[in-house]
C-alpha positions in Angstrom: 0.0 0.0 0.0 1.6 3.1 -1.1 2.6 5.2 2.1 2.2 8.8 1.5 4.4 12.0 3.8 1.2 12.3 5.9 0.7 9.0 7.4 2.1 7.5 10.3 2.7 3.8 11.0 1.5 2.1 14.2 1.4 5.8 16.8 2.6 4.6 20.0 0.4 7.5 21.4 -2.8 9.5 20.3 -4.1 13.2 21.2 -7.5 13.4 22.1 -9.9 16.8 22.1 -12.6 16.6 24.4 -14.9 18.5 22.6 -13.9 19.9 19.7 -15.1 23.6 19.2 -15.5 24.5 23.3 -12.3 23.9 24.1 -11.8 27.1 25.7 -15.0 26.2 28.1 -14.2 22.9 29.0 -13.3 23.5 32.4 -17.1 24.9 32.9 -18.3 21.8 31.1 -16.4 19.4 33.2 -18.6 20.5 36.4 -21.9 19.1 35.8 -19.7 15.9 34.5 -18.2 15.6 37.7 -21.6 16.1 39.4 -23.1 13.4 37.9 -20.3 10.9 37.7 -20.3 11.5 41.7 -23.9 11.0 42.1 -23.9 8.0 40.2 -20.8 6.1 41.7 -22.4 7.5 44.9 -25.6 6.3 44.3 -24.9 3.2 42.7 -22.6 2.0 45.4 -25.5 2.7 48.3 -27.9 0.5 45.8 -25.5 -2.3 46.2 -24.8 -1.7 49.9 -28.6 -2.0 50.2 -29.5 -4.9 48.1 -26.1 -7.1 49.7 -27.0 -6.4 53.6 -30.8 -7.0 53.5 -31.7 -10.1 52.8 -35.2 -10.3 52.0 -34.1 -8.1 48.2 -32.1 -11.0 47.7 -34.8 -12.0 44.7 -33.5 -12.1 40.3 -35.5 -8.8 40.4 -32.7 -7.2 43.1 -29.7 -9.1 41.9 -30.0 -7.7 37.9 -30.4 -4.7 39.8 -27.1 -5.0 41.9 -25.3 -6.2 38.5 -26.7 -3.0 36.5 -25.3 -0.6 39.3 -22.2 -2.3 39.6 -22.0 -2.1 35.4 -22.4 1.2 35.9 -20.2 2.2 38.3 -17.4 -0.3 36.0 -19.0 2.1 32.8 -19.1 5.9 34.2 -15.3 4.8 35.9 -13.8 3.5 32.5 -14.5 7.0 31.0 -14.8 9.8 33.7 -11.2 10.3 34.9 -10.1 10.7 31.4 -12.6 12.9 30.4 -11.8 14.9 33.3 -8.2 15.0 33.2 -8.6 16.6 29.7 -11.4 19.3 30.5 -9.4 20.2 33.6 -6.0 19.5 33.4 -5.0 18.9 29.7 -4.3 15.8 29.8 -5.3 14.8 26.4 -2.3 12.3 25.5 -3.1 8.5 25.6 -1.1 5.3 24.8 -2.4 3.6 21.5 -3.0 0.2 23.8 -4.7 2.0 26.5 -7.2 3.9 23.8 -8.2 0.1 22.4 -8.5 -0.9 26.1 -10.7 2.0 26.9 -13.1 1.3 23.6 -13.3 -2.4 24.5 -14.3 -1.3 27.6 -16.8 1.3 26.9 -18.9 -0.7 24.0 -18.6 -4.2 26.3 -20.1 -2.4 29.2 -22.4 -1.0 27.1 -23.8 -4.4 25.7 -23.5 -5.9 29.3 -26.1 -3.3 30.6 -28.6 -3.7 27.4 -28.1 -7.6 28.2 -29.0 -6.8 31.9 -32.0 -5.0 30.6 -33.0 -7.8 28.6 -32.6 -10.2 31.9 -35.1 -8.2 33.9 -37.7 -7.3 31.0 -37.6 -11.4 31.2 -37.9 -11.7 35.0 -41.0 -8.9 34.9 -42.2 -11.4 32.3 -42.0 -14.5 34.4 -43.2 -12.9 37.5 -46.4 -11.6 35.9 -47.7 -13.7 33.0 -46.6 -17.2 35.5 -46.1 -15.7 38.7 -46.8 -19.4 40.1 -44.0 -20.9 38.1 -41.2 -17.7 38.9 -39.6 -19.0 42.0 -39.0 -22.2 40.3 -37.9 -20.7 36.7 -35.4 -17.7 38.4 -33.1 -19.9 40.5 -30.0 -18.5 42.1 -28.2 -20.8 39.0 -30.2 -19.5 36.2 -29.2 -16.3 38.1 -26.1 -16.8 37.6 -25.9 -18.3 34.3 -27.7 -15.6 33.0 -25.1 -12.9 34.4 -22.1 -15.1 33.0 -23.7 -15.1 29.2 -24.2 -11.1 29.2 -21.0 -10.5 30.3 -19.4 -13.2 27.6 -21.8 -12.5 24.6 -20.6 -8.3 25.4 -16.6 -9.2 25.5 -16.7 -11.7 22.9 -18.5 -9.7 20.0 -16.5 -6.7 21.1 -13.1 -8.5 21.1 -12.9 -8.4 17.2 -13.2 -5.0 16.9 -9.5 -4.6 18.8 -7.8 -7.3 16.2 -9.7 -5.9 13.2 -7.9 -2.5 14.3 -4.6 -3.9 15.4 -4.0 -6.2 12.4 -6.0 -4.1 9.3 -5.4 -0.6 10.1 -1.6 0.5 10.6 -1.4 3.5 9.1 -3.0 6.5 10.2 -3.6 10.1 8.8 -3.1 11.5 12.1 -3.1 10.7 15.6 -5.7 13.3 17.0 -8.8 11.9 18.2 -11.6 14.6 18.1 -13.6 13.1 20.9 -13.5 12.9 24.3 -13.1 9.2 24.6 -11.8 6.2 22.4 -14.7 5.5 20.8 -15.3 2.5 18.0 -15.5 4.8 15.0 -13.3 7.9 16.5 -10.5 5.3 15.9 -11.4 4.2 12.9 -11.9 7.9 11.4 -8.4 8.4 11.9 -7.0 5.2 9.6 -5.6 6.0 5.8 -6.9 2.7 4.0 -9.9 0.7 4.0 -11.9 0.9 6.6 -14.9 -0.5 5.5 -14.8 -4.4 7.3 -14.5 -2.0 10.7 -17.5 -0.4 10.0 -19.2 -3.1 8.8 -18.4 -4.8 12.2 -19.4 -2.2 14.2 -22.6 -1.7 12.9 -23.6 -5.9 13.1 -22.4 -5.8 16.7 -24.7 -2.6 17.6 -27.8 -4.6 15.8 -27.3 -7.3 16.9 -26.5 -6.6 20.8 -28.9 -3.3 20.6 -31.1 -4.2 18.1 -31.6 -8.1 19.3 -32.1 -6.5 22.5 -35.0 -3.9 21.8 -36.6 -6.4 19.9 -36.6 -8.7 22.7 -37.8 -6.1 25.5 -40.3 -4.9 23.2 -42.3 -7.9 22.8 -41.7 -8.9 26.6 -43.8 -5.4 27.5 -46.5 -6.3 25.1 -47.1 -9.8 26.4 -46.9 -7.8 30.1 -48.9 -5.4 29.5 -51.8 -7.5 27.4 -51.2 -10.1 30.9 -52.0 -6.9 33.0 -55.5 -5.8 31.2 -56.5 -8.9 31.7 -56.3 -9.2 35.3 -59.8 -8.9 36.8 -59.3 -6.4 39.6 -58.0 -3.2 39.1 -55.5 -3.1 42.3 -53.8 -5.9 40.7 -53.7 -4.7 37.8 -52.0 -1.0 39.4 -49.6 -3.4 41.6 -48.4 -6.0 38.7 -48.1 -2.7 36.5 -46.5 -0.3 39.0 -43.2 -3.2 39.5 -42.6 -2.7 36.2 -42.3 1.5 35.8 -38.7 2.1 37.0 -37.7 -0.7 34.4 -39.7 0.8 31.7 -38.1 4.5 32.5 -34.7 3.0 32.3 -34.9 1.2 29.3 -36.5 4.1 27.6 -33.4 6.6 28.2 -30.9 3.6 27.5 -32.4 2.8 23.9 -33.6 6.5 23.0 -30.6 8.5 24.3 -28.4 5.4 22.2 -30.5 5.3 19.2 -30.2 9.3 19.0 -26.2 9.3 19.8 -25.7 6.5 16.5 -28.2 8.3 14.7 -27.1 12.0 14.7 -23.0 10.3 14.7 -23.4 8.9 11.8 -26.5 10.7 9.4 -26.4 14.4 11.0 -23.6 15.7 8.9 -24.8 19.1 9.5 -25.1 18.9 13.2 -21.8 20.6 14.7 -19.5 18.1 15.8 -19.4 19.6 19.7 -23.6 18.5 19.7 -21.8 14.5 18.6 -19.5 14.7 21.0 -21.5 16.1 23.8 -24.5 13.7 23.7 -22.2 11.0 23.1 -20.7 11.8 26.6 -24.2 12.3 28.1 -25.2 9.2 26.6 -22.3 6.8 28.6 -22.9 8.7 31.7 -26.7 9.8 32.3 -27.8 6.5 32.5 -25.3 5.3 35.4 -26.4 8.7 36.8 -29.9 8.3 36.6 -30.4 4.6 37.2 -30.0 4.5 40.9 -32.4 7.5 41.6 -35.5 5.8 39.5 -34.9 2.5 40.8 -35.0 4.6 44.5 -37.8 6.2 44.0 -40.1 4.1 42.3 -39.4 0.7 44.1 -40.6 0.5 47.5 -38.8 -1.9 48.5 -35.6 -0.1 48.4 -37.5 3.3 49.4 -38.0 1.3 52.8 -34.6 0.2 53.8 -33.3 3.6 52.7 -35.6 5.4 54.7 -34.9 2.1 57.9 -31.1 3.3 57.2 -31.9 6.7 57.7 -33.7 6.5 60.9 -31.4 4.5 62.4 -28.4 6.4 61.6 -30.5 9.5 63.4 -31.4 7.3 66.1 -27.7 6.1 66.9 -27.2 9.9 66.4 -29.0 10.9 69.6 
């Protein structure tokens, strides 16, 4: 392949922005990211405190939950400091290595918490269309086995996208990164060559984990919901559908804030790149943000032994 005076072979180390176009405001703009980052490890760690010392949320529905807060907390961490260190303190070099580890991080997290998703939609399912038959279904092995092939199926279909990169792209117009992350197609961007097998990768393992996904949840709420108008008194029918809100509100900002992100990335040309690059930021961390405070509001359960905590911290106070 002919090599021409503006390539470079292999970069030991790449630049990244942050957000292209507000560079001069990204110390502002780091604020509310640090907010929220803190809320949500904050937050996310309590949830996990909560469901591991009281026994009686020791149920499927309260053990996804413990893995989708601890995915988030592994998410918002792979991502934040970075982010941070180059709003704040210009640190926007990072090894070649470390970039690919970041981006297998990122995207596998990413399909472990849509695969979470999937786990409870299926549990809600269970619960409420064979309530009799859930406690024999959900075992603590299924549980388990469940948790084991999200986490596999997300590393294993993101695994290729590091060799494809490693091995097909080796030469690279420049070593600048206009993003605030290592992002799948960031990287790819910056490759002189054909890039086209990378694409076409990325895009069947976004379908296929995203789109397999939605599909999947989807038609889980439809059998739910037709299972719920059907249920002859209407205080059931408030109850059965009432466990399944805070799911519902999480799924909806997972798929609609992801499906926006891809969409405007890769079809809104027009859109200044500092609206990609900001919503693609918000996108990784709102939901780890906004995870725990749905699921603490909206399920009783946990509403109880946070407000049990509470009091007895204010007793032992006195």
């Amino acid at each position: 392949m002919p090599v021409s005076n503006f390539t470079v072979f292999m970069p030991s180390v790449l630049t990244l922005v942050g957000v292209p176009g507000l560079e001069s405001v990204q110390c502002w703009i780091g604020i509310p990211f640090c907010a929220m980052y803190l809320i949500a490890m904050v937050g996310n760690s309590f949830l996990l405190f909560i469901i591991k010392s009281e026994r009686s949320l020791h149920e499927p529905m309260y053990i996804f939950l413990a893995m989708l807060g601890a995915t988030d907390i592994a998410l918002g961490s792979s991502i934040m400091p970075k982010i941070l260190g180059i709003f704040w303190f210009h640190m926007s070099e990072i090894y070649f290595d470390t970039c690919l580890l970041q981006m297998w991080l990122i995207h596998t997290f990413q399909g472990i918490e849509s695969g979470i998703l999937v786990a409870m939609a299926l549990d809600r399912y269970v619960a409420i269309c064979y309530p009799l038959r859930h406690a024999t279904i959900f075992t603590c092995q299924l549980v388990s086995q469940i948790g084991a092939v999200v986490i596999l199926r997300a590393a294993i279909l993101v695994a290729p996208c590091l060799v494809l990169i490693k091995c097909r792209l080796q030469f690279y117009h420049t070593t600048v990164i206009s993003h605030s992350y290592c992002e799948h197609m960031a990287i790819v961007k910056l490759a002189a060559g054909n890039v086209q097998v990378n694409k076409i990768y990325g895009l069947f393992v976004a379908f296929s984990v995203a789109g397999f996904d939605l599909i999947f949840i989807t038609l889980s709420y439809i059998q739910i919901f037709i299972t719920v108008f059907h249920l002859p008194q209407k205080e059931s029918r408030f109850k059965a559908f009432n466990t399944c809100i805070a799911h519902i509100c999480v799924f909806l900002q997972f798929y609609l804030l992801a499906f926006f992100s891809f969409f405007t990335h890769r079809f809104g040309s027009h859109i200044p790149p500092y609206i990609h690059i900001l919503f693609s930021s918000i996108y990784l961390l709102f939901p780890p943000f906004l995870n725990p405070l749905v699921y603490g509001i909206k399920t009783k359960q946990i509403r109880v032994h946070v407000i049990k905590i509470y009091l007895n911290q204010k007793s032992s106070g006195l």
